[in-house]
Residue, then its C-alpha position, 0 to 999 in steps of 0.5 A: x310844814x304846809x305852804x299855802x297856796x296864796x292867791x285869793x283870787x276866790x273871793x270874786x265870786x263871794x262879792x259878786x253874789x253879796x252884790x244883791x239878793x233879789x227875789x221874784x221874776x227870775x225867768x230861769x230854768x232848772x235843768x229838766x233834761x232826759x233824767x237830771x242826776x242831782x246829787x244830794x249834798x249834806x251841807x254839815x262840816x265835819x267834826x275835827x279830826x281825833x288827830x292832825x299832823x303832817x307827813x314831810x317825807x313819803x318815799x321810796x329811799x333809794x328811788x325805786x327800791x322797796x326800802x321806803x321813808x317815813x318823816x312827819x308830826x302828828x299831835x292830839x288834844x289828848x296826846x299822841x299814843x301811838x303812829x304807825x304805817x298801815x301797807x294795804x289796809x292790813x299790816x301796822x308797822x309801828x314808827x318811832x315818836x317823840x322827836x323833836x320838833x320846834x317847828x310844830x311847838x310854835x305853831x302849835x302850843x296848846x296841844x300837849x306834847x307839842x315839842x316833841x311830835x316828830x315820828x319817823x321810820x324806815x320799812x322795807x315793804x317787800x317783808x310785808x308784802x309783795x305789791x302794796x297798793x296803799x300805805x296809811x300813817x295811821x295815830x292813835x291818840x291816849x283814848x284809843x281815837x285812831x285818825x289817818x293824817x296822810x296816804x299814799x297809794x299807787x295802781x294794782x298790778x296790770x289796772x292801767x292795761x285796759x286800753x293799752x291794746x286799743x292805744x298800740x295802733x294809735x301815734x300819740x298826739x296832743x289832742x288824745x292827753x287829758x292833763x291833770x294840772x296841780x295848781x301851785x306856787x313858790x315852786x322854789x320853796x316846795x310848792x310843787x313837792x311831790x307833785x311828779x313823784x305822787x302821781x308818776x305811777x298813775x300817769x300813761x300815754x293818755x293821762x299825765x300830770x302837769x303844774x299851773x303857776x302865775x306868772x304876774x307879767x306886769x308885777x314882775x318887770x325890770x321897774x321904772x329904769x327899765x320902763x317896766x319891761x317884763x322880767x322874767x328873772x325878776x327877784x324872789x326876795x324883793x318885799x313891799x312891807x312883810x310880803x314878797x312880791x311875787x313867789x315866781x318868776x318865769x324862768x324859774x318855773x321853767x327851769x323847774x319843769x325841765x329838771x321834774x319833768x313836770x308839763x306846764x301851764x303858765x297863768x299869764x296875770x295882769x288882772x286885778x288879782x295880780x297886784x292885790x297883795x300890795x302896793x309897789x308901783x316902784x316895780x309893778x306898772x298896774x300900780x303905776x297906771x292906776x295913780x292916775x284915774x284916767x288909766x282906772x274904771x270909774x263908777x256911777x258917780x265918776x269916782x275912782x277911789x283908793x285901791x285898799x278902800x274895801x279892806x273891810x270887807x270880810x274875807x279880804x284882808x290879806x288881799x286888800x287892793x281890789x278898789x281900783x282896776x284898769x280900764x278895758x276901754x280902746x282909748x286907754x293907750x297907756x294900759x294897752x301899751x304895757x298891758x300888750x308889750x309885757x305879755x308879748x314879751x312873756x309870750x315870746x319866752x314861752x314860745x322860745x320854751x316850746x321850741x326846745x321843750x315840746x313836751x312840756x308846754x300845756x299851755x297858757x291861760x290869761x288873766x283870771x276872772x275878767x270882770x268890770x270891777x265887782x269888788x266895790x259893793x253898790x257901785x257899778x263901773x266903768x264910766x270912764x270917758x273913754x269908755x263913754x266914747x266906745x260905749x257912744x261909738x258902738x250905739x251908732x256903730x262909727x268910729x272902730x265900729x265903721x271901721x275908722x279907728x283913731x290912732x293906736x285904736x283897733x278896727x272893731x267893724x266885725x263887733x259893729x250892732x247888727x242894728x245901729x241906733x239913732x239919736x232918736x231910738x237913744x232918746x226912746x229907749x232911755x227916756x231922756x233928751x239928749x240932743x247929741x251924741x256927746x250928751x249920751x249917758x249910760x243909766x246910772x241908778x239901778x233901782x229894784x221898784x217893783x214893776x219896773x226894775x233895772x233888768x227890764x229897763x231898755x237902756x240897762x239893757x243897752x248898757x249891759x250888752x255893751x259891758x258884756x262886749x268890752x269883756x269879750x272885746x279884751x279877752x279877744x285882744x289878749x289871746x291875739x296880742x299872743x298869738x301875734x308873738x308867735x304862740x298857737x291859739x290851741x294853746x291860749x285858754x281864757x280864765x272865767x269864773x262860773x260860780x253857781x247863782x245863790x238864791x233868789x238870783x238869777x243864773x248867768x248870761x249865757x250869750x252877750x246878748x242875753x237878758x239883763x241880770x237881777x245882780x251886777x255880772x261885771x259883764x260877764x258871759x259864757x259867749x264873752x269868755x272864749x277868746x277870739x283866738x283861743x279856747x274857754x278856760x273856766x274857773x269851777x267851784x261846787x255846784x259849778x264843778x259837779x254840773x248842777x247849777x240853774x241856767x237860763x236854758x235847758x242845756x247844762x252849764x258843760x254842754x254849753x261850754x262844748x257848744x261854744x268851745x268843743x276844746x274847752x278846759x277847767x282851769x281851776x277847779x275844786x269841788x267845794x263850795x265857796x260859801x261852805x269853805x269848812x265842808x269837804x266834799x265826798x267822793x261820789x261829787x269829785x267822781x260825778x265832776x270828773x266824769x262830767x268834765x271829761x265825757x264833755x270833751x274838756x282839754x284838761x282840768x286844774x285842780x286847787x291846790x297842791x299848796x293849799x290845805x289838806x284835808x287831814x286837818x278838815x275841821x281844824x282852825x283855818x282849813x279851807x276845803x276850797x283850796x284842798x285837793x292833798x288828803x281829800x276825796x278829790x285826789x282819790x278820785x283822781x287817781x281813780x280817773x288816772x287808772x280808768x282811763x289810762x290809755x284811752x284817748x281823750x275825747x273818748x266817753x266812758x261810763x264805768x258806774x262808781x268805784x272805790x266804794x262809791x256805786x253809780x248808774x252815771x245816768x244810764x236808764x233800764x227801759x223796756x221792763x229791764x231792771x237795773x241796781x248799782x254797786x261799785x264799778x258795776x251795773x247790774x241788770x235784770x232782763x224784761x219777760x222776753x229775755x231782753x235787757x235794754x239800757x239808755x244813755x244820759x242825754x245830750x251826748x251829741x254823739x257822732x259816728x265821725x267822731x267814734x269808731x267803736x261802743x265798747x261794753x265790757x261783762x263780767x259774763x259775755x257768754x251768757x248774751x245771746x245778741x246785741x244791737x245799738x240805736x241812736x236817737x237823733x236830735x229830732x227824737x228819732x231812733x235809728x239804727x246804728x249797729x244791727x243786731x248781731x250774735x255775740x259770737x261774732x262781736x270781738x273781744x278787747x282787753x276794755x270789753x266787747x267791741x261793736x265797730x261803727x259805721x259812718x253812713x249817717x256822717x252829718x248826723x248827731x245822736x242825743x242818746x244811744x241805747x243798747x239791746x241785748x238778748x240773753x241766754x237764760x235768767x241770769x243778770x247781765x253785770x256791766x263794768x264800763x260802757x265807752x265811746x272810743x274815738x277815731 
């Protein structure tokens, strides 16, 4: 059976939005760019399955022979008729039924027959077929109601060689891998079962598959004999109360990706979500530090209160201990020592691991949503004194801001105020009297008067920006404590949170300096969350995964990921909405997340989760489509994405215009009276009167010819073009020609399509859109199955 994936790290962001609903004067913008593409999502749940059950073993038996493996459980509310193997949509092999299984019954006792639900059978493939390409286990239950409880697929046959021509004049280096990493946990237990045999057949030189495992580097140490030491070897069995500590260790994952071949990231955790499950300050020095409040944020009114105080809140239950959280402030020595000794002796592990397994290090992500408190709701934190110092040092830019740090504290001179206050400008902006610096006090009350509301009071909006910093400032702190033990910054990632505003919210901070918001951030930022030394790694869910969220400007929430951080990743990802758990999202939003994620130049993408729920049981009592990637959409797609861009190098664009029954335009435009219709993996386009057929790119390409060498377009009927010519449209709004018009004839021909190479005259410019020109023979329509930018 299914092991669930256990972090509950989601619920932030749920919090966060139940924090405030404010309506009126929200100053935001909704992306009104060349041709928005907002999807229209049904927000129904599904009705539940005829049938549910579980496939324990799928494979071939012996490894790589036709003889393949089945073993699983299936039952139904009117009883289970019938399972069978259904190979390439066509053939239906009968299993056997009926076999015992105890397992099920307990889990399970109210469905008939529940006892017996095991079924299992041995097919030999190569009597059916020569090449299967989908294997189904298919139940059909006493009234005929038939429902597929799992599916494995591998690629037809020569469907990865598109790029492989291309890819042959090419060494592989790091930066051309798009990773698809699996987030799970308890590897030891089979949290990672099947990740490497699954999604072996899809991987190529370009696209491969990799696991995400927390490593609580705070949780997991030598306890107090040992000063808390990390421990890297730490004991899997230990408990507090019912629950295990931790589910792994350091080494053990290691020694999971060695023996599975599988490339790694670790998520390096010492946030609030690390020690939420329970309380073992015996073991975990977070718990330690935080029996003593000066180690802990306080709020408005200087409370510190107990670290289980919000187990009423719905939802929360199995991660009660989230009142309490240490404080980011320079003057917290304790937290800084453990905090900075601890990772740093992961690090050094890791960078140990590296130098004799290369291949097999993603990387490392930092601690997962990085937040002033936002859990305890009506409070707003940190008003620790040590914080009020900073907070005092940084108006007037002394102290670490002028570059006199006290002992044990770091020179913050590059984050001095561009503008300093005086006592004074305070005095002014905060409306109050304080006749010293040591009197200076943060506002405290955050009032929704109609006129005059906190997010357009002067000092909240000091007070803001400096939560906004301390954020950033600690992000910075963690990626250079690694870097200082020896790991390259390409290889450190933050771990931010990017939920979509609810209603009547407005969208997120964009810099540090942007606009006091109507709700509690926690002092969260885009600019805040990429690491000094390092690159934005960002936690996506729903609205946020698809790109389609309000923003406070007009660019998109990934262009303004890649203007901050060109290498940036998706460090958690699923398509499903927090607020909808019950709904499971379609193919065509995890076709439209991974296009968007990949044609915006993301490192690699983290879906949730291998361990979690799948989406066989979708309707059913406690599935949860948040953490559901097995049996979904998501994973289709996936392998969809795994086959179209096999070979190509990362970097690259490509627009291949749906697939998989799934038909897109992927934002591309007919103009100049071209008209266009899309079916699955094609554009079909009709010329104008002048047998001429013109096609625009989606906006905001920020193409640059040092950055391509090559447009490639691939037709179902290359001789029916006569010429073909490609235009640039420059940030300016003029077009400029790129590739001169030119016979077809002359234009080579690859494997991927025709290829138009591209000059680098116009280097230091940048195009937001490209258009395509073509002159065609006769009447007929021109059909387009891809269009990429391919990298030099």
């Amino acid at each position: 059976m299914t092991v669930f994936f256990k972090n509950r790290r989601w619920l932030v962001v749920l919090l966060l939005m139940a924090v405030v609903s404010i309506m009126g004067g929200l100053g935001y913008k909704y992306i009104n760019s060349h041709r928005p593409q907002w999807l229209k999502v049904t927000q129904a749940a599904p009705p539940p399955a005829a049938a549910i059950g579980y496939i324990d073993k799928l494979a071939e038996y012996p490894a790589n022979s036709t003889q393949t493996k089945v073993i699983g459980w299936a039952l139904a509310k009117d009883g289970v008729s019938r399972v069978e193997l259904v190979l390439n949509d066509q053939f239906r092999i009968p299993l056997q039924t009926a076999f015992i299984r105890a397992d099920v019954a307990q889990a399970y006792p109210d469905y008939p027959d529940a006892a017996k639900a095991g079924f299992e059978g041995g097919v030999d493939t190569s009597l059916w077929v020569a090449n299967w390409n989908s294997m189904e286990i298919v139940v059909t239950d006493r009234k005929g109601k038939s429902s597929v409880i799992g599916r494995r697929t591998q690629p037809a046959v020569n469907a990865m060689d598109t790029w492989s021509d291309l890819f042959k004049v090419r060494d592989v280096k790091r930066d051309d891998i798009f990773y698809f990493i699996m987030a799970t946990s308890n590897v030891a237990g089979g949290g990672g079962k099947e990740i490497d045999t699954v999604f072996r057949p899809y991987e190529s030189k370009t696209v491969k598959v990799g696991i995400r495992v927390p490593i609580l580097y705070l949780r997991t140490t030598k306890g107090k004999a040992g000063d808390y030491g990390f421990d890297p070897d730490f004991q899997l069995s230990k408990k507090c109360g019912g629950r295990v500590i931790t589910d792994d260790n350091l080494h053990g994952v290691m020694q999971y990706a060695i023996d599975h071949k599988l490339p790694v990231l670790f998520t390096l955790n010492g946030g609030i979500w690390a020690d939420a499950a329970c309380d073992v300050p015996e073991w975990d020095i977070n718990d330690k530090l935080e029996q003593d409040k000066n180690n802990c944020q306080w709020d408005e009114e200087n409370e510190v209160i107990p670290d289980d105080s919000v187990k009423k809140l719905s939802g929360s239950m199995e991660s009660p201990e989230l009142a309490r959280a240490l404080t980011f402030n320079v003057y917290a020595a304790k937290n800084r020592l453990y905090k900075k000794r601890n990772l740093q002796q992961a690090a050094a592990i890791i960078r140990e691991f590296v130098a004799q397994h290369p291949d097999l290090l993603i990387g490392v992500s930092m601690d997962p949503d990085l937040y002033l408190n936002p859990f305890v709701q009506k409070k707003w934190f940190d008003y620790n004194p040590g914080t009020l110092r900073q907070f005092r040092e940084w108006l007037q830019g002394t102290g670490p801001y002028a570059g006199h740090p006290a002992a044990g504290v770091p020179n913050l001179s590059r984050y001095r105020k561009e503008k300093p206050l005086t006592l004074i400008e305070v005095n002014e902006l905060s409306g109050r009297s304080f006749k010293s610096w040591v009197e200076v006090d943060p506002p405290r009350s955050f009032p929704h008067i109609l006129g005059k509301p906190f997010w357009k009071d002067a000092w909240v909006r000091e007070w803001e920006h400096f939560r906004r910093h301390l954020v950033d400032l600690h992000y910075d702190e963690l990626s250079q404590w690694l870097v200082e033990a020896g790991l390259d910054k390409d290889f450190i990632y933050s771990s931010q949170g990017f939920m979509a505003p609810g209603e009547g919210s407005m969208p997120f901070a964009i810099n540090i300096s942007s606009p006091v918001k109507n709700f509690d951030s926690g002092g969260m930022s885009i600019e805040g969350s990429v690491p000094e030394h390092g690159h934005l790694g960002a936690i996506l869910y729903g609205p946020s995964a698809i790109n389609q969220i309000r923003m406070e400007e007009d660019r998109t929430l990934f262009s303004v990921f890649r203007k901050f951080d060109p290498g940036w990743a998706v460090i958690e990802h699923n398509t499903a909405d927090l607020r909808n758990p019950s709904r499971l999202p379609n193919f065509a939003e995890a076709y439209k997340s991974l296009r968007e994620i990949y044609n915006y130049g993301a490192h690699f993408i983290s879906p949730m989760a291998w361990n979690g729920s799948r989406g066989s049981f979708v309707g059913q009592p406690g599935f949860v489509a948040y953490t559901a990637l097995r049996d979904t959409p998501l994973e289709e797609a996936t392998k969809n994405f795994m086959v179209s861009h096999a070979n190509l190098p990362r970097r690259a664009r490509l627009w291949t215009f749906g697939g998989d029954g799934h038909a897109d335009d992927d934002g591309w435009v007919p103009i100049f009276g071209t008209r266009g219709e899309s079916t699955p993996g094609m554009f079909t386009l009709h010329g104008n009167g002048d047998s001429q057929v013109s096609l625009e790119s989606p906006d905001d390409l920020a193409f640059k010819l040092t950055d391509y060498s090559a447009i490639i377009f691939k037709a179902v009927t290359p001789k029916m073009l006569s010429t073909i010519s490609v235009e640039g449209q420059t940030t300016d709004g003029k077009w400029i020609p790129l590739f001169p018009e030119t016979s077809l004839t002359n234009v080579q021909l690859v494997t991927a399509g025709s290829l138009l190479p591209l000059m680098t005259e116009r280097s230091n410019a940048e195009f937001r859109r490209i258009r395509l020109n073509w002159k065609i023979n006769d009447k007929s329509p021109l059909v387009l199955e891809r269009i990429a930018f391919y990298p030099r």
